[in-house]
N, C-alpha and C positions, 0 to 999 in steps of 0.2 A: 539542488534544484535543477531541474533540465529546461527546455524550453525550446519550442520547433515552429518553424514559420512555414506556412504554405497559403500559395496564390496561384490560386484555379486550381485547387487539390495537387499540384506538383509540390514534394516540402524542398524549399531551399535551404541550403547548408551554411549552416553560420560558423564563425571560427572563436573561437575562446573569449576573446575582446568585445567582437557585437554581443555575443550571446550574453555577456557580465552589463552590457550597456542597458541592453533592453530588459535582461531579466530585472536590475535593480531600477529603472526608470518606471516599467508596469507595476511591479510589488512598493514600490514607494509613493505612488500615484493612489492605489484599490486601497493599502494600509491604512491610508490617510482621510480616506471617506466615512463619516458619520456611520457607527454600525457594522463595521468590520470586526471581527474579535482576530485577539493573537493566532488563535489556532486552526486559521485557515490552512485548507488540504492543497485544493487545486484554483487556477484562474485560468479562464475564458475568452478569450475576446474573436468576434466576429466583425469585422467590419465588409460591407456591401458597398460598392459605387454605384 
């Protein structure tokens, strides 16, 4: 699984640990919603202020 962060289109560089933190916090979060099947490909998220 990969997983890349970016705020104002610059990507910020995660290191082994965040990137294990956030990727399994998001995919354990989307997994667990009504309607999700196992064989999802990719996830998404956009957040606005």
């Amino acid at each position: 699984m990969g997983l890349k962060l970016k705020v104002d289109s610059n990507e910020i560089p995660l290191n082994e640990f965040v990137e294990k933190i956030l990727n399994g916090t998001i995919t354990g979060a989307v997994t667990s919603l009504k309607g999700i099947k196992e064989d999802w490909i990719n996830i998404e998220i956009k957040i606005r202020k």
